[in-house]
VEXLODREN-914375 format. One record per residue (C-alpha): residue number from 1; x, y, z. Coordinates in Angstrom, 2 decimals. Layout:
N
NUM X Y Z
...
# end
This chain:
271
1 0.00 0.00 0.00
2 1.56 3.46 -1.46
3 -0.33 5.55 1.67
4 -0.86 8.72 -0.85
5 -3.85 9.34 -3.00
6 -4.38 12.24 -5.75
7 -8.11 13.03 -6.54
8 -9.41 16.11 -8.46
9 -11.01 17.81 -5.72
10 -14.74 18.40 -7.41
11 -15.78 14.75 -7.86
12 -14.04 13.48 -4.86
13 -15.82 16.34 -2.81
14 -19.33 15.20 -4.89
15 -18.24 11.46 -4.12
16 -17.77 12.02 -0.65
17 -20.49 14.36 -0.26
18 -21.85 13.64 3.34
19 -18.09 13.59 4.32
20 -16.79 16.24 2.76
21 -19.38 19.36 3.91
22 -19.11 18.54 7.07
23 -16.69 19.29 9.66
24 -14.18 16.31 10.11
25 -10.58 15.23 10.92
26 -8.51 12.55 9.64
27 -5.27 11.09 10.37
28 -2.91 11.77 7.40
29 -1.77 14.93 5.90
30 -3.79 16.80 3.17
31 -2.57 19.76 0.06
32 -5.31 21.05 -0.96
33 -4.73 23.07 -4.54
34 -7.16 25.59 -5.17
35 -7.71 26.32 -8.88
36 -10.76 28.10 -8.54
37 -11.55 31.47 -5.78
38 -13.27 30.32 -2.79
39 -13.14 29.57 0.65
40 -12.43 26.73 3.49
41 -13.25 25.91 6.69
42 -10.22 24.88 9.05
43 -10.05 24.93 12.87
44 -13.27 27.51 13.69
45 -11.68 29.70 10.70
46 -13.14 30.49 7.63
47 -10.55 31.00 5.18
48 -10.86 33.14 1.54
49 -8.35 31.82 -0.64
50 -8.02 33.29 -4.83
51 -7.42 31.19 -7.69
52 -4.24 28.86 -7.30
53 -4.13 28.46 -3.86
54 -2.40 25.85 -2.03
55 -3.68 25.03 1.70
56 -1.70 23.04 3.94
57 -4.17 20.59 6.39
58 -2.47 19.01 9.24
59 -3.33 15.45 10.85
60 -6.41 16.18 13.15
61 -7.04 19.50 12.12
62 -10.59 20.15 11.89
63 -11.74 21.25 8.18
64 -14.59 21.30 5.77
65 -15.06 22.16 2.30
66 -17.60 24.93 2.03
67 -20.55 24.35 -0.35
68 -20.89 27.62 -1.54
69 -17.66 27.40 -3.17
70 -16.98 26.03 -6.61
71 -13.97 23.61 -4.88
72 -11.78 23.40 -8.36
73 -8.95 21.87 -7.78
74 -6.24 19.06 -6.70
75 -5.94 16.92 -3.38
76 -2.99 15.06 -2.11
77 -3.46 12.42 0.69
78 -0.06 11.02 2.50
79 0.55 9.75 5.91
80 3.90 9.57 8.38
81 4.31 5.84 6.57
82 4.41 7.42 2.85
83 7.02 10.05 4.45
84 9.57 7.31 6.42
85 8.84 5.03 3.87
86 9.51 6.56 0.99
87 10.60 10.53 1.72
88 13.09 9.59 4.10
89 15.50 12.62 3.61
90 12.76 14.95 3.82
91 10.13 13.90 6.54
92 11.05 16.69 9.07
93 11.80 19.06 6.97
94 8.70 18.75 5.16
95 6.34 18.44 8.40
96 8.30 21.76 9.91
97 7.80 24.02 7.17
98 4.98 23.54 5.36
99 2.47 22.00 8.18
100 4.55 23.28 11.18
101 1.64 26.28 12.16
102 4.66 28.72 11.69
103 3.64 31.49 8.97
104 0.24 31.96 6.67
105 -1.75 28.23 5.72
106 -1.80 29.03 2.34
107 0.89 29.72 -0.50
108 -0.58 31.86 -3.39
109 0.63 30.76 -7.10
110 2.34 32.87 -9.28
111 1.96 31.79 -13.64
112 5.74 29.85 -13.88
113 5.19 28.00 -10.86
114 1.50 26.69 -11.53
115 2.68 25.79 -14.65
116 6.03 23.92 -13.27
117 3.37 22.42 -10.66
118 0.88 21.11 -13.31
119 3.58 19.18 -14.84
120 4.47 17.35 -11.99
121 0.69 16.69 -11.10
122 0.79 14.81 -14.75
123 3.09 13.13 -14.16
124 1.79 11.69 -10.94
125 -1.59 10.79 -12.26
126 0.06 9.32 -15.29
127 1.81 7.32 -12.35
128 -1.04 6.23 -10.63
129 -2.99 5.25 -12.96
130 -0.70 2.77 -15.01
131 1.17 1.53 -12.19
132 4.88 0.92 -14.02
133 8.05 -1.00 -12.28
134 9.34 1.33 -9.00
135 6.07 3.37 -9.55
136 6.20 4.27 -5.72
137 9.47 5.30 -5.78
138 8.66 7.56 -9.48
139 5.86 9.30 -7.42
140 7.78 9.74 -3.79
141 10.94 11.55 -6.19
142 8.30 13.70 -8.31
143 5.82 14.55 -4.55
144 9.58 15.57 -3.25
145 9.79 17.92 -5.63
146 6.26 19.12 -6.04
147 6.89 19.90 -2.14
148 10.37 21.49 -2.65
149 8.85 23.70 -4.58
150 6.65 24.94 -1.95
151 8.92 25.17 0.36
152 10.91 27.36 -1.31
153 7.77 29.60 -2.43
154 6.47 30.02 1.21
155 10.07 30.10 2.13
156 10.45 33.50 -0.55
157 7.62 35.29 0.57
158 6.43 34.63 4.15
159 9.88 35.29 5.29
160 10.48 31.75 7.00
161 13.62 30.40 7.99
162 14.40 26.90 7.31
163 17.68 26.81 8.72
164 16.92 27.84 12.38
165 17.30 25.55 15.37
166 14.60 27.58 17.62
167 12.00 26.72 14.97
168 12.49 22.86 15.00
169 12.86 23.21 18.36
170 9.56 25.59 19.22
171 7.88 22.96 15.99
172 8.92 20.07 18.10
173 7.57 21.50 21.01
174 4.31 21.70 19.76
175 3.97 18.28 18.20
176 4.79 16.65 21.28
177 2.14 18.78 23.24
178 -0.40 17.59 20.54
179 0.64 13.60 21.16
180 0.20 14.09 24.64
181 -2.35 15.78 25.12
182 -4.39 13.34 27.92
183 -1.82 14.65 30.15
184 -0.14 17.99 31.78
185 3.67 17.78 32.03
186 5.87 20.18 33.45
187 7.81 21.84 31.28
188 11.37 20.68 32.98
189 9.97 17.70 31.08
190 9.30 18.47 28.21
191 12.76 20.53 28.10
192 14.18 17.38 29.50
193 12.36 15.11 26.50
194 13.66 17.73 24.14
195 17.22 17.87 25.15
196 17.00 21.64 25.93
197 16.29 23.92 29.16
198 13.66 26.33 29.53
199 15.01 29.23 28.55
200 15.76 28.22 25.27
201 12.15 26.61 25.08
202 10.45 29.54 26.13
203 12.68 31.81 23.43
204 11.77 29.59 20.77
205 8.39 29.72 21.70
206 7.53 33.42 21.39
207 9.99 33.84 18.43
208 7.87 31.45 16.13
209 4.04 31.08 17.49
210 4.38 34.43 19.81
211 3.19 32.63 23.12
212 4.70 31.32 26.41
213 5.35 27.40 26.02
214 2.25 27.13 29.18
215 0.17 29.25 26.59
216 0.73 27.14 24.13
217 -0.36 23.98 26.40
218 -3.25 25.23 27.45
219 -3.80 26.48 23.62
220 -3.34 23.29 22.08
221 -5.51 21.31 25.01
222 -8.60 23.65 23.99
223 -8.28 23.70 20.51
224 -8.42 20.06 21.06
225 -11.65 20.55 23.38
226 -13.45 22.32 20.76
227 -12.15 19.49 17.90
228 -14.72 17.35 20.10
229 -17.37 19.37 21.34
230 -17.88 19.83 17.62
231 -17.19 16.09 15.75
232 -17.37 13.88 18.56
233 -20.65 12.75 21.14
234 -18.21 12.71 24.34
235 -19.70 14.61 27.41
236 -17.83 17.74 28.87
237 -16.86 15.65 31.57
238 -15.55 13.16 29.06
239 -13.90 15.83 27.25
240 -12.37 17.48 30.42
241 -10.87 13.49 31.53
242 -9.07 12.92 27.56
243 -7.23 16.22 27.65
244 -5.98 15.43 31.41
245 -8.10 17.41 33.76
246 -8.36 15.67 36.57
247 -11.69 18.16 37.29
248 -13.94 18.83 34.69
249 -15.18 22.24 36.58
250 -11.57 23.26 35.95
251 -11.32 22.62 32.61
252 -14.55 24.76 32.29
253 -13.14 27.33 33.96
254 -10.19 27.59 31.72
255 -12.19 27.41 28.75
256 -14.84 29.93 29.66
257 -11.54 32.06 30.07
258 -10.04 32.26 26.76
259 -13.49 31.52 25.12
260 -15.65 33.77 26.87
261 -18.38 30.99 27.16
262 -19.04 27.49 28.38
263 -18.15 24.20 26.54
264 -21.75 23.55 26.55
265 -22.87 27.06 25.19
266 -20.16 26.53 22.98
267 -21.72 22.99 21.52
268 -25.06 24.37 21.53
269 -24.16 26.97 19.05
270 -22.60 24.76 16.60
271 -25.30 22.34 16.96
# end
């Protein structure tokens, strides 16, 4: 199994139409190419994106495609196997740069590079579809480069560095908040777990997502609360016990705190 799919984005979104509408979260990594104006639902954000667009969805993220757009375009599908598997070289430099949070979601197309991009999306349908000797290996070397690419254009003009230990650090950070999040550490261990010290955790922190690395804890834990208030039937208590409150009336409290409101009059107006 290749672990990486390419669908034109209209039929699979017509295909998939009680999945697609609707707000939902999956496990592997998703491009979306825009080739028509419109907009996208991602993480309680509604975002307006022009004609040859590309939007970066992370695993888990919560997204929809809006049905009031026209949705013209390209998807790519890959997991963490397709990337060890077959993008060794690249997997965290890939996962830091263009899914890392750090910078805008979206990379706007100028004319030579949507037509350089169009090639290479030939060439991996022609790849896909007849299924030649090494064909995995054909369309890992031409995804590299389709993703090189965009590296380089979001790397040109959003300013990013790619060369920067404080943003694989403050990257890695964040990642391993989001695969623990049924429990609070301190941050001497996460420092510890990340061969660093505070300090240097906490500078890395505010240089690249402009918060404390606490901040970003509690961030991460309630962006994950709303993620399930919205596509999930657990209870607040429920809710409060997977993100590691040991009391649900504290997680409440913390959440009525950055949110200005309840979980539950939260749910009940996206309900």
């Amino acid at each position: 199994m290749l672990h990486f799919e390419i669908n034109e984005a209209g039929p699979y979104c017509q295909y998939n139409i009680d999945h697609c509408f609707k707000p939902h979260r999956h496990t592997f990594y998703q491009v979306i190419w825009f080739k028509s104006s419109g907009k996208h639902y991602v993480d309680y954000q509604v975002l307006y994106h022009n004609k040859d667009t590309i939007l970066f969805i992370d695993k888990n993220q919560l997204h929809y495609f809006c049905s009031d757009s026209e949705n013209k375009g390209v998807l790519f599908h890959f997991d963490d196997v397709f990337i060890s598997k077959y993008v060794l070289s690249a997997e965290k430099r890939f996962l830091y740069t263009l899914f890392s949070g750090i910078g805008d979601r979206c990379i706007n197309l100028g004319e030579v590079d949507t037509i350089r991009l169009n090639q290479l999306v030939s060439i991996l349908k022609e790849e896909m579809l007849e299924k030649k000797k090494f064909f995995q290996q054909q369309i890992a070397l031409v995804f590299q480069s389709f993703l090189l690419i965009l590296e380089r254009l979001k790397s040109d003009t959003q300013a990013t560095s790619t060369n920067d230990p404080l943003r694989d650090l403050a990257v890695t950070f964040k990642r391993a908040v989001q695969a623990q999040l049924s429990e609070f550490k301190s941050l001497d261990d996460y420092a510890q777990g990340l061969n660093t010290n505070i300090k240097k955790l906490t500078l890395a922190s505010k240089k690249y997502f402009n918060d404390t690395p606490n901040a970003i804890i509690h961030r991460e834990k309630l962006l994950e609360s709303k993620r399930l208030l919205l596509n999930s039937n657990l209870t607040i208590q429920e809710i409060a016990y997977s993100l590691g409150y040991d009391q649900p009336t504290y997680f409440i409290k913390v959440f009525k705190k950055f949110y200005k409101m309840t979980p539950k009059a939260f749910r009940d107006t996206i309900v």
